[in-house]
C-alpha positions in Angstrom: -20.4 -21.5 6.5 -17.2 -23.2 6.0 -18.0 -23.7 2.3 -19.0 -20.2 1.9 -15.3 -19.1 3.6 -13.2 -21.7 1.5 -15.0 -20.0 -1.9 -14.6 -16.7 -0.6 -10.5 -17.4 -0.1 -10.5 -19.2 -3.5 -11.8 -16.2 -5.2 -8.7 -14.1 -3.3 -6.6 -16.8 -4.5 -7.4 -16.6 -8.4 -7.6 -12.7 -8.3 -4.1 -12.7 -6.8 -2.5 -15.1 -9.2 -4.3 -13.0 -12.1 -2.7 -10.3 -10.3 -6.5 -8.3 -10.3 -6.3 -5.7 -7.7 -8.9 -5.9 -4.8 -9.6 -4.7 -1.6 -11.0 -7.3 1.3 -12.2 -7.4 4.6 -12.7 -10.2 6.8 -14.5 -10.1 10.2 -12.9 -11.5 13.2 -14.3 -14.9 13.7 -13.7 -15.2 10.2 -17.3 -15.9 9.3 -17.5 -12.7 6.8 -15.6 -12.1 4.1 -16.2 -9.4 1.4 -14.2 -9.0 -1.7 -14.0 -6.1 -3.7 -12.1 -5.5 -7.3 -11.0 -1.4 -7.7 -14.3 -0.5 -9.3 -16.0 -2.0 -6.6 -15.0 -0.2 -4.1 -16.9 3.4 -4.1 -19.6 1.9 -5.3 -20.1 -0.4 -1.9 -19.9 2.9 0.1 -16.0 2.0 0.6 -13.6 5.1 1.9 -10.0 3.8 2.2 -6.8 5.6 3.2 -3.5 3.4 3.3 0.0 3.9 2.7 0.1 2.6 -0.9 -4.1 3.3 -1.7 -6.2 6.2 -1.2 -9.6 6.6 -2.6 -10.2 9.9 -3.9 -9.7 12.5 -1.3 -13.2 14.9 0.0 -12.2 17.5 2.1 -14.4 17.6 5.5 -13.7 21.2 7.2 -14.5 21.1 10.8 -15.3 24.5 11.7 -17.5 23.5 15.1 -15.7 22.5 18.4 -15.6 18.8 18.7 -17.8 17.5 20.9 -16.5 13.8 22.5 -18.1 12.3 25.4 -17.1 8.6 26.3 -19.0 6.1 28.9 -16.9 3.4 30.1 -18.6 0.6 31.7 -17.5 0.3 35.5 -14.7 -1.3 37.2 -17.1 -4.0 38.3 -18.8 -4.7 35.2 -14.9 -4.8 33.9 -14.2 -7.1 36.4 -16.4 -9.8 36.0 -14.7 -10.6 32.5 -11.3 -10.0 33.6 -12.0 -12.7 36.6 -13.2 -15.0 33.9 -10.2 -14.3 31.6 -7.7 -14.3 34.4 -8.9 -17.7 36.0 -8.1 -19.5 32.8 -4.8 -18.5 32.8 -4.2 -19.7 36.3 -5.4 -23.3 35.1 -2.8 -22.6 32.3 -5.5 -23.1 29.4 -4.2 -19.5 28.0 -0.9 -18.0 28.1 -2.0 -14.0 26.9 -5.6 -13.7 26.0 -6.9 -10.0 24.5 -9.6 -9.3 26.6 -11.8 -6.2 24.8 -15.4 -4.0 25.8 -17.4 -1.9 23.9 -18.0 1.9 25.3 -21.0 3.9 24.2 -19.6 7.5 23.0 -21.7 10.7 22.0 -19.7 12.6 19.4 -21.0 15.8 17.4 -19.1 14.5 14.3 -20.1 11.7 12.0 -18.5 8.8 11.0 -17.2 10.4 7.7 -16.0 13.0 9.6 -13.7 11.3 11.9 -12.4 9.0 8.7 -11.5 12.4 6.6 -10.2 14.3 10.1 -8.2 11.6 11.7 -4.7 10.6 11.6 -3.5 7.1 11.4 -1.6 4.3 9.5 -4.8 2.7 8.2 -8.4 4.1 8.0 -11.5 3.0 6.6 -14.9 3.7 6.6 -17.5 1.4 5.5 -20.6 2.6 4.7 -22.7 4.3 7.5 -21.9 1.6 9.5 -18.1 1.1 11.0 -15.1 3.7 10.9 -11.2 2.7 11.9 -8.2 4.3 12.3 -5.4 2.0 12.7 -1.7 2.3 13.7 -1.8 -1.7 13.3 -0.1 -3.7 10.4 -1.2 -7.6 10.1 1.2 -8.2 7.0 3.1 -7.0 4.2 3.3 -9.2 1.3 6.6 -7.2 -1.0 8.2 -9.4 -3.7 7.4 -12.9 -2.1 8.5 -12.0 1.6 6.3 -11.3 4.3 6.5 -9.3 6.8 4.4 -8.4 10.2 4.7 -6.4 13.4 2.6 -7.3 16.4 1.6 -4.0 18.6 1.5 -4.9 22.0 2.0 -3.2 24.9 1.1 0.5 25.6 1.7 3.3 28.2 0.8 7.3 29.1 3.4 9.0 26.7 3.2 11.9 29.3 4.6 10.0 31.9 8.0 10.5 33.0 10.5 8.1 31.6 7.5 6.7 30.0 9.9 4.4 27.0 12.2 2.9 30.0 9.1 2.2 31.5 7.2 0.1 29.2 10.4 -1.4 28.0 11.2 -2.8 31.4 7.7 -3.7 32.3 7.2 -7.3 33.6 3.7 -7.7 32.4 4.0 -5.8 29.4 7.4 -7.6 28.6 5.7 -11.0 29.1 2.7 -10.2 26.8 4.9 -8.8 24.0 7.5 -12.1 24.4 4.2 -14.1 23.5 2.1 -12.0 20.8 6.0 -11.7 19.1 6.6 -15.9 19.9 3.1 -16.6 18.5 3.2 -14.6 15.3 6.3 -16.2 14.5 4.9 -19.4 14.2 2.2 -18.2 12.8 4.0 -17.4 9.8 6.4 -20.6 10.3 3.4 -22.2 8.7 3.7 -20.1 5.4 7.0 -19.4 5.3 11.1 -20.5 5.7 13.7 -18.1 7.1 11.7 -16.9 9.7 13.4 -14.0 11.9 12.4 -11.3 14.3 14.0 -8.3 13.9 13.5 -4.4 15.3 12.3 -6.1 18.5 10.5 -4.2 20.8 10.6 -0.6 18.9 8.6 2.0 20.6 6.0 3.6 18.2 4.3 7.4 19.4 0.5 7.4 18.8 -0.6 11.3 19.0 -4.3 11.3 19.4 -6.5 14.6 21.0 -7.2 13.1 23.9 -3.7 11.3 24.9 -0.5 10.5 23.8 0.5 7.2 23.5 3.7 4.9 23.3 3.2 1.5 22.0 5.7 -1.2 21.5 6.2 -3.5 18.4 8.4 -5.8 16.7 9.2 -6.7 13.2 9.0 -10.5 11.6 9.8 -11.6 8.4 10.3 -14.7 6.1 10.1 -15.8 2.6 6.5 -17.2 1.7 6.8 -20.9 0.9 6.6 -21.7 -3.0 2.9 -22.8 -2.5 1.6 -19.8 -0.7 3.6 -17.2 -3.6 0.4 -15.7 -5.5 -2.0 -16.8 -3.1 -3.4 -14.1 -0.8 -7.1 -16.3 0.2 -4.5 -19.2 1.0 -2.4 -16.8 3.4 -4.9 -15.0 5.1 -7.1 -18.8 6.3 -3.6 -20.0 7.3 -2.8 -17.0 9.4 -6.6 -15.8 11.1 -7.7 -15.1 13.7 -4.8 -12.2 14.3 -2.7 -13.3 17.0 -2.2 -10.4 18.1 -5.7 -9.4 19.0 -6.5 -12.8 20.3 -4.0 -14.5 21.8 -2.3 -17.7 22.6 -2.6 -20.9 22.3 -5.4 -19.7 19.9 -7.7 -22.2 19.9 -8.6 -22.4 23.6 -8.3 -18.3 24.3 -10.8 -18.2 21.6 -13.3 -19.8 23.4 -12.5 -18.2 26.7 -12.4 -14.9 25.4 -15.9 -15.5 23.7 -17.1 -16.9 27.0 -15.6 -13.5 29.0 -16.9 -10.6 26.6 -20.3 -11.6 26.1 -20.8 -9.6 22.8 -20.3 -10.1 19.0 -17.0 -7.8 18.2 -17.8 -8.4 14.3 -15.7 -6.8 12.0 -13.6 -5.3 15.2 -10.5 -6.9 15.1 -10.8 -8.5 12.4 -8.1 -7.9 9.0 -8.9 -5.9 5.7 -6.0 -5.5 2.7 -4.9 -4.1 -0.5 -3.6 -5.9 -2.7 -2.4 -4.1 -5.9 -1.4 -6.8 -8.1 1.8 -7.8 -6.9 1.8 -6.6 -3.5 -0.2 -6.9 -0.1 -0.6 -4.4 2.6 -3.1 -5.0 5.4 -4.2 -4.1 9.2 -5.8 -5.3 12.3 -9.0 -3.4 12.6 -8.3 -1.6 16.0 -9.0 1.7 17.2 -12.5 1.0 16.0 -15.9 3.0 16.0 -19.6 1.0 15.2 -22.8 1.8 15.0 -26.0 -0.1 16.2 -29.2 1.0 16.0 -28.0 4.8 15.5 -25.7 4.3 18.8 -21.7 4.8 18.5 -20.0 2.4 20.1 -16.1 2.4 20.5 -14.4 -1.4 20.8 -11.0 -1.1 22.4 -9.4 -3.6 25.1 -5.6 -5.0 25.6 -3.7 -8.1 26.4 -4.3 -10.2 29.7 -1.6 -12.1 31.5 -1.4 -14.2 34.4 0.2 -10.9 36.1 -2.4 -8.5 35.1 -3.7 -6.2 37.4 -7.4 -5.2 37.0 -7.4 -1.8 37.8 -4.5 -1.4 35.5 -6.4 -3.0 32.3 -9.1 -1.2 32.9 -7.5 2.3 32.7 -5.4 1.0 29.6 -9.2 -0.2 27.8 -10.3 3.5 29.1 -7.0 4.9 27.3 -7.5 3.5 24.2 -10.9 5.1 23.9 -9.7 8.1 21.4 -10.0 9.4 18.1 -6.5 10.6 16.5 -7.9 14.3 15.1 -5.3 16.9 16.5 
């Protein structure tokens, strides 16, 4: 597997530094990577939607009412996971550790439809098989400086003094603090001159079932001269996200693996453009699957030491939406 990965990032590598365009996708354990160059990407059943790169646009009137129907598992079945996750951090072996479920949904629209209908930073559908609508970034690559923003941290937009709120939030401070301290180490390994900047901004998610506020933070640095050209060499340097896993990485890898009990796949995981000379890609969040003819939504949120269960559980419950207003 390992030998399959380091080809896989050597091919990004050599189409970045022949400046070839491609699209890529990598799954969250970082066991599947798929690659493809501009004509590729129709062809493989490919619908992207990002900032800089749109593939060409179908229009997908919805003229029935939207039917949405979402079934959480319970608190207890939550809870057994969250003990798990929040034990660990007790015996200090995790500082933040992104504990996520997956929620059966009934829908009357298909995935197509909730890629063409739905409003978000980053969407992508792939195939019949997995739609996402992202307000995410992982990084920006713009003239040999990178950039990220971790998103951590969410509340009820409709709540009164809702910003203050989450701004001044212990546990929600605390997890922020660590996603922000983590992801700038993370890119301490690839590049000099590394700063946080815009910290803590307040971002407002609109979906139709709830508006959101979510806090991130901007990071940046110059990539090192032996990372400049080389997007394969960046991305094994810099995955699993942080921001979707947690820290220290290593160990709240295993204990989140332990807690959720099911394969998150491409869920969480990054995908990218890059255009030749410049990178844009996301964390694959807000994120809809299908198995066996079954929609699944895959949503979930930071844990700290501070945590309190019934609290996580409403925010996993919260993040169960589909932006189309």
């Amino acid at each position: 597997m390992f030998s399959a990965n380091h080809q896989k990032f050597t091919q990004m590598d050599e189409l970045s530094q022949q400046k070839v365009p491609f699209f890529f996708i990598i799954d969250f354990l970082v066991n599947q990577i798929e690659i493809f160059t501009e004509p590729e990407i129709e062809k493989n059943g490919l619908q992207i939607d990002f900032e800089n790169f749109k593939t060409k646009k179908i229009e997908h009137p919805i003229t029935k009412d939207i039917v949405w129907n979402a079934y959480p598992e319970t608190l207890e079945s939550f809870r057994e996971g969250f003990v798990k996750v929040q034990n660990q951090l007790k015996l200090g072996n995790s500082y933040l550790a992104n504990y996520t479920r997956k929620t059966k949904i009934e829908t009357n629209l298909s995935l197509e439809e909730i890629f063409y209908r739905s409003h978000a930073k980053y969407k992508v559908l792939y195939q019949d098989k997995f739609v996402f609508f992202s307000p995410e970034i992982f990084v920006k690559i713009i003239d040999n400086k990178i950039f990220t923003y971790p998103m951590k941290g969410t509340i009820d937009a409709s709540i009164d003094n809702a910003e203050e709120i989450l701004k001044n939030d212990k546990k929600e401070k605390a997890e922020h603090y660590t996603v922000v301290d983590l992801l700038r180490n993370d890119l301490s390994r690839i590049a000099d001159e590394v700063n946080v900047n815009d910290f803590q901004r307040i971002d407002f998610l609109k979906t139709q079932q709830k508006n959101l506020l979510a806090m991130s933070s901007k990071i940046s640095g110059d990539l090192k001269p032996e990372f400049q050209g080389k997007i394969g060499s960046i991305m094994q340097k810099l995955l699993p996200a942080g921001s979707i896993l947690g820290a220290p990485k290593k160990k709240t890898l295993e204990i989140v693996l332990d807690a959720e009990g099911f394969n998150r796949g491409f869920y969480t995981g990054v995908c990218g453009w890059f255009d030749g000379e410049n990178l844009d890609s996301a964390v694959m969040i807000r994120f809809i699957e299908k198995e066996n003819n079954q929609l699944y939504f895959k949503s979930g949120g930071g844990i700290t030491h501070m945590s309190a269960l019934e609290d996580e559980y409403q925010e996993m419950k919260n993040k169960i939406y589909v932006p189309i207003y």
